[in-house]
N, CA, C and O atoms as a MOPAC input file, in Angstrom:
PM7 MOZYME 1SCF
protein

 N      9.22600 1    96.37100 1    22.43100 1
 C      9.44600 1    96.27200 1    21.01100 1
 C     10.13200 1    94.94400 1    20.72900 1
 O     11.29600 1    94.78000 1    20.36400 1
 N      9.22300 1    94.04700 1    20.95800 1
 C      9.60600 1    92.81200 1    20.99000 1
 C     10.51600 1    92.18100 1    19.41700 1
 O     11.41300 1    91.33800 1    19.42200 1
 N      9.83100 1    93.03400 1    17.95200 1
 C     10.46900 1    92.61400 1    17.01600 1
 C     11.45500 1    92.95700 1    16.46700 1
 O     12.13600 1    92.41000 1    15.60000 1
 N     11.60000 1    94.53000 1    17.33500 1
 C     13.61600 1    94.69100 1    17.02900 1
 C     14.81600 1    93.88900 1    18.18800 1
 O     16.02700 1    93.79200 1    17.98800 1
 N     14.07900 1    93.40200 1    19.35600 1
 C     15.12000 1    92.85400 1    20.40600 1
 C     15.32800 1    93.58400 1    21.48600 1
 O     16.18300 1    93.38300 1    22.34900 1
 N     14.12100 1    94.89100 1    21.41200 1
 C     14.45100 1    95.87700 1    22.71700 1
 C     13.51600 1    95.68300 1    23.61700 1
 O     12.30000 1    95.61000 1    23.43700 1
 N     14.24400 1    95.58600 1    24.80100 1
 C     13.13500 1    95.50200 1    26.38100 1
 C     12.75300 1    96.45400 1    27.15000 1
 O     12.59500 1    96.44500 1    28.37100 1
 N     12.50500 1    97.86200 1    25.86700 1
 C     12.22400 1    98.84600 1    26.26500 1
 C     11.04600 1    99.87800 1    25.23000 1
 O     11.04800 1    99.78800 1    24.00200 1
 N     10.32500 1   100.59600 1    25.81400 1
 C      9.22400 1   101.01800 1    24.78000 1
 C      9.77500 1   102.60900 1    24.68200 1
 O     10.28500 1   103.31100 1    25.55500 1
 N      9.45700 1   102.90800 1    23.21100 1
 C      9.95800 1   104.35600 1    23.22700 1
 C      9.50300 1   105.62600 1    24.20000 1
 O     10.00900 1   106.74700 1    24.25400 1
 N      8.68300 1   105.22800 1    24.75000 1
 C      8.43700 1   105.68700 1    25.95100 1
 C      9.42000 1   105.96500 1    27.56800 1
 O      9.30100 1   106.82300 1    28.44300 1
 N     10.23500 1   104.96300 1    27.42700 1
 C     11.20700 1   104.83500 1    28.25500 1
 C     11.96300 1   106.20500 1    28.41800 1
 O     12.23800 1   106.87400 1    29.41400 1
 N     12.17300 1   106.35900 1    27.21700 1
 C     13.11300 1   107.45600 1    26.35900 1
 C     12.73500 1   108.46600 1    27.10900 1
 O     13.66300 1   109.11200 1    27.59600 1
 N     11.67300 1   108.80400 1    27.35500 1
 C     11.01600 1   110.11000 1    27.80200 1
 C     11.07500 1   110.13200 1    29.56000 1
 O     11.21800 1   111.20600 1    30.14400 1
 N     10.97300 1   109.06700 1    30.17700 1
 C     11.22700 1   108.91000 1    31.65600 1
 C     12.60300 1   109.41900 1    31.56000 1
 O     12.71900 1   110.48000 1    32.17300 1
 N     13.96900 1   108.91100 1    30.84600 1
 C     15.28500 1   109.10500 1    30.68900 1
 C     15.11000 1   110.56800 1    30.91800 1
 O     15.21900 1   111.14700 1    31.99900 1
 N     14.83100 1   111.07500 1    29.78600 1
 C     14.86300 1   112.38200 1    29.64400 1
 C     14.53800 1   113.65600 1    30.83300 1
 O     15.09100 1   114.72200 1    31.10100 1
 N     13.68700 1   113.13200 1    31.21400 1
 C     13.20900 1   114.04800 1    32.42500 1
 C     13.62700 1   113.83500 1    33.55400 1
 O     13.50500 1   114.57300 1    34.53100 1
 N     14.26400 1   112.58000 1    33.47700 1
 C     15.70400 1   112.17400 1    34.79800 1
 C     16.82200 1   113.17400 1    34.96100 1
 O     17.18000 1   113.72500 1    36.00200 1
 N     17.46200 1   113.35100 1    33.35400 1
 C     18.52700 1   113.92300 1    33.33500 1
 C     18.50000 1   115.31800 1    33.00200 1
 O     19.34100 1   116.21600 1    32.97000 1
 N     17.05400 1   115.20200 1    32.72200 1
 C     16.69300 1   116.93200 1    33.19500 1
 C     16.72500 1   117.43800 1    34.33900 1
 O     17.13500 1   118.54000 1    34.70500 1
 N     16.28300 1   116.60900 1    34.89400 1
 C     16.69500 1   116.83100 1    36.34800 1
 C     17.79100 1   116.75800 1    37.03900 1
 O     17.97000 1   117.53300 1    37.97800 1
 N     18.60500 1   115.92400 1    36.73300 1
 C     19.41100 1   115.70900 1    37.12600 1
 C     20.51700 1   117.14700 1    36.34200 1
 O     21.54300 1   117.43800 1    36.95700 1
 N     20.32700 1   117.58200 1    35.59900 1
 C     20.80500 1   119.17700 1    35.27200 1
 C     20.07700 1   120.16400 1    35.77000 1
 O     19.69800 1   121.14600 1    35.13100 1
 N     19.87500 1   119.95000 1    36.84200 1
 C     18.96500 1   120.94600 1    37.30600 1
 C     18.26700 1   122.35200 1    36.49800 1
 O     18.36000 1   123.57200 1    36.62700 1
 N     17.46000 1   121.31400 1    35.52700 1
 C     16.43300 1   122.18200 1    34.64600 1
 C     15.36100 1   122.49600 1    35.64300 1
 O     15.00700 1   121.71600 1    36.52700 1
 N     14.87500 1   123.67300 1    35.44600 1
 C     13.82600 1   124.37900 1    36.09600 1
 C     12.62100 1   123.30400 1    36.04700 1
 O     12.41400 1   123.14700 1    34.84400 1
 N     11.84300 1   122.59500 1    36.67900 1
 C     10.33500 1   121.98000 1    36.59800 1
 C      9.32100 1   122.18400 1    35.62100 1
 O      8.62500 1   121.35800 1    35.03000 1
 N      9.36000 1   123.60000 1    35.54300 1
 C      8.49200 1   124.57500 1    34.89000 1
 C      8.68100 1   123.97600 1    33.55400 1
 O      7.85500 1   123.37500 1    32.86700 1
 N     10.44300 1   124.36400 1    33.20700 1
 C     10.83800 1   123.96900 1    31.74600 1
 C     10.72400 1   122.49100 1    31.38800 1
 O     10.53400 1   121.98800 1    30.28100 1
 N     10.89100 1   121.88800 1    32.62600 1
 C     10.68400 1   120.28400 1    32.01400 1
 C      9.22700 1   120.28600 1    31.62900 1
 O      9.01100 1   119.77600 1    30.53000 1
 N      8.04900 1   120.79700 1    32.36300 1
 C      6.86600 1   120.41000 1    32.36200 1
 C      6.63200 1   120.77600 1    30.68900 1
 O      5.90900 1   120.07400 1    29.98300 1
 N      7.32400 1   121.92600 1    30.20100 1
 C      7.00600 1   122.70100 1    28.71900 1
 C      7.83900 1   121.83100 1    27.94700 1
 O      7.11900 1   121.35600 1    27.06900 1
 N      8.61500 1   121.53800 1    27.88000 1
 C      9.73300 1   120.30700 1    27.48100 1
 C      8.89000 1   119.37300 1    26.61700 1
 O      8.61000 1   119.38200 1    25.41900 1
 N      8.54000 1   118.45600 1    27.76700 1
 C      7.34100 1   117.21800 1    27.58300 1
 C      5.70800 1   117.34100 1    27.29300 1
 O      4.97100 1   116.43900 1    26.89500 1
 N      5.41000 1   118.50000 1    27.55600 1
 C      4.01300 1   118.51100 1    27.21100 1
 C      3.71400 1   117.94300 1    28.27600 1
 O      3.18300 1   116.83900 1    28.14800 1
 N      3.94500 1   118.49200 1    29.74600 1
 C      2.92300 1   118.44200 1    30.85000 1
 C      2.30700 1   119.18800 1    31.25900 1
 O      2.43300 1   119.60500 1    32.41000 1
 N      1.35500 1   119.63000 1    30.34800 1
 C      0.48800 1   120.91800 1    30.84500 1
 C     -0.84700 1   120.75800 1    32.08000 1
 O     -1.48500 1   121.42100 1    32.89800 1
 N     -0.71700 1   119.47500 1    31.56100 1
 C     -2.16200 1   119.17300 1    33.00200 1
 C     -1.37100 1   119.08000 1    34.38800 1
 O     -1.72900 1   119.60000 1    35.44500 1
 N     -0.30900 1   118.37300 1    34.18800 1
 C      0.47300 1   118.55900 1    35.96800 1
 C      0.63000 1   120.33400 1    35.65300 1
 O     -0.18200 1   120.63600 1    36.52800 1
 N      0.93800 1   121.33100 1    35.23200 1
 C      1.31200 1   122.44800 1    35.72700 1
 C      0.03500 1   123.80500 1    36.22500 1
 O     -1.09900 1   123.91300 1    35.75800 1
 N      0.41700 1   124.33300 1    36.84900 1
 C     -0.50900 1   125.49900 1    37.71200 1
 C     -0.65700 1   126.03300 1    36.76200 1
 O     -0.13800 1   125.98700 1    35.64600 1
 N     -1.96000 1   126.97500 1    37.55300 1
 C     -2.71700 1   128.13400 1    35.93500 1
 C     -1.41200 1   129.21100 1    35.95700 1
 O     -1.07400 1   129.86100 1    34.96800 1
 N     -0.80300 1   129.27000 1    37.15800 1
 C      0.25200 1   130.39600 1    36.37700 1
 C      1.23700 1   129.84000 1    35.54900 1
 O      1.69400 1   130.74200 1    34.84800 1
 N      1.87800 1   128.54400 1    35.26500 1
 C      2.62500 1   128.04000 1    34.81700 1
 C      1.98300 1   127.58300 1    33.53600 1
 O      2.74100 1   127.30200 1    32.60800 1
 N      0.40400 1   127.45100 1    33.32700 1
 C      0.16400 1   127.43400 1    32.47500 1
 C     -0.57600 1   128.72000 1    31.30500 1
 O     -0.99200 1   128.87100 1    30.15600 1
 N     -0.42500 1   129.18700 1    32.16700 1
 C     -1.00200 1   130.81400 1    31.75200 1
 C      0.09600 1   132.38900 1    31.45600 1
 O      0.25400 1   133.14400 1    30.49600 1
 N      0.53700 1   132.32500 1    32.54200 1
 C      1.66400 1   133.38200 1    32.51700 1
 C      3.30400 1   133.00200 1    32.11300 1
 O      4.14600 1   133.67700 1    31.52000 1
 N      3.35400 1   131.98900 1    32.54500 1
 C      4.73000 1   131.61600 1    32.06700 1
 C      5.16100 1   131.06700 1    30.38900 1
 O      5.10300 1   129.94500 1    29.88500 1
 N      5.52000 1   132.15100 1    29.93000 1
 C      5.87100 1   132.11700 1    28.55600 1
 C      7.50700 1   131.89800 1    28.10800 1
 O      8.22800 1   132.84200 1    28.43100 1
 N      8.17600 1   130.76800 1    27.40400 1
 C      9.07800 1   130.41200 1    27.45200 1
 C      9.18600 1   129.91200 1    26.10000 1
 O      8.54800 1   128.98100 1    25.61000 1
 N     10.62300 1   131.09600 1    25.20800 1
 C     10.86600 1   130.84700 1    24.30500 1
 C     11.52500 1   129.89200 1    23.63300 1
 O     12.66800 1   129.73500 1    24.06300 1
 N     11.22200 1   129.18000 1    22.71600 1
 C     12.19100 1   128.12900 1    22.20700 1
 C     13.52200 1   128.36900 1    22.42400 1
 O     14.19500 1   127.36400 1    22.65700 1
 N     13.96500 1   129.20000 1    22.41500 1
 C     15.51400 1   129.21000 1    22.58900 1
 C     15.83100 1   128.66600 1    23.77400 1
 O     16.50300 1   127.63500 1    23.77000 1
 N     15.45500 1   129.18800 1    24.88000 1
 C     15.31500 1   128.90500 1    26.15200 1
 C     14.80700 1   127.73900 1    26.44500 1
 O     14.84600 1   127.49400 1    27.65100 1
 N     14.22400 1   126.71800 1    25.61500 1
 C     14.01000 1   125.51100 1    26.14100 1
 C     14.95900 1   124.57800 1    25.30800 1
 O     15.12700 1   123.37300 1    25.49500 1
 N     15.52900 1   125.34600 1    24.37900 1
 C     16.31100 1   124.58000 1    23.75600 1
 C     17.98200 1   124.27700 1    24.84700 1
 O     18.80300 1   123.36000 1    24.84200 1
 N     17.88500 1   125.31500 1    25.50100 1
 C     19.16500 1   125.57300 1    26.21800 1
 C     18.97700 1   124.78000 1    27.28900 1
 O     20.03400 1   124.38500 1    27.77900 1
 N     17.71600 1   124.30800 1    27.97100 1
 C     17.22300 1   123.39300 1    28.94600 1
 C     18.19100 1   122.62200 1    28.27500 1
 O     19.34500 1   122.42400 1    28.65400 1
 N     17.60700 1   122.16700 1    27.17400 1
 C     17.75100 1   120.64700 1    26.38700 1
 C     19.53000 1   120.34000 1    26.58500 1
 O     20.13500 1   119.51700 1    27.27200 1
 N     19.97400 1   121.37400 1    25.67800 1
 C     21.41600 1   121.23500 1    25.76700 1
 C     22.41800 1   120.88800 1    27.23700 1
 O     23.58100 1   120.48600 1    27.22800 1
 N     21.75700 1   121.11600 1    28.16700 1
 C     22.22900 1   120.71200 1    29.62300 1
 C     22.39500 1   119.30800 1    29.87700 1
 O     23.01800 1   118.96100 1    30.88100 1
 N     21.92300 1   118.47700 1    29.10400 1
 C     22.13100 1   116.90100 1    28.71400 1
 C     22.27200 1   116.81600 1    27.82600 1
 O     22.45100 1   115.70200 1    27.33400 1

């Protein structure tokens, strides 16, 4: 984002994020539902594993 002065793309933001998701030892599963990684996750993770907003909100709050 060369025309505000940042040497970083809002994209960055989202690598961050799933660092320190990790680094709170958030479940995989929940990061993958987090970010919208449904193509990295298994048919059971994408099929059976149902995870309520609250519960990913509480991921969130761990950072």
């Amino acid at each position: 984002m060369e025309s505000l002065g940042f040497d970083h793309m809002p994209h960055d933001t989202r690598h961050t994020c799933i660092s320190m998701l990790a680094e709170a030892h958030v479940d995989p599963v929940m990061i993958k539902k987090i970010v919208g990684h449904s193509g990295a996750m298994t048919l059971t993770e994408r099929v059976y594993i149902h995870l309520d907003v609250k519960t990913l909100l509480e991921a969130i709050n761990k950072i």
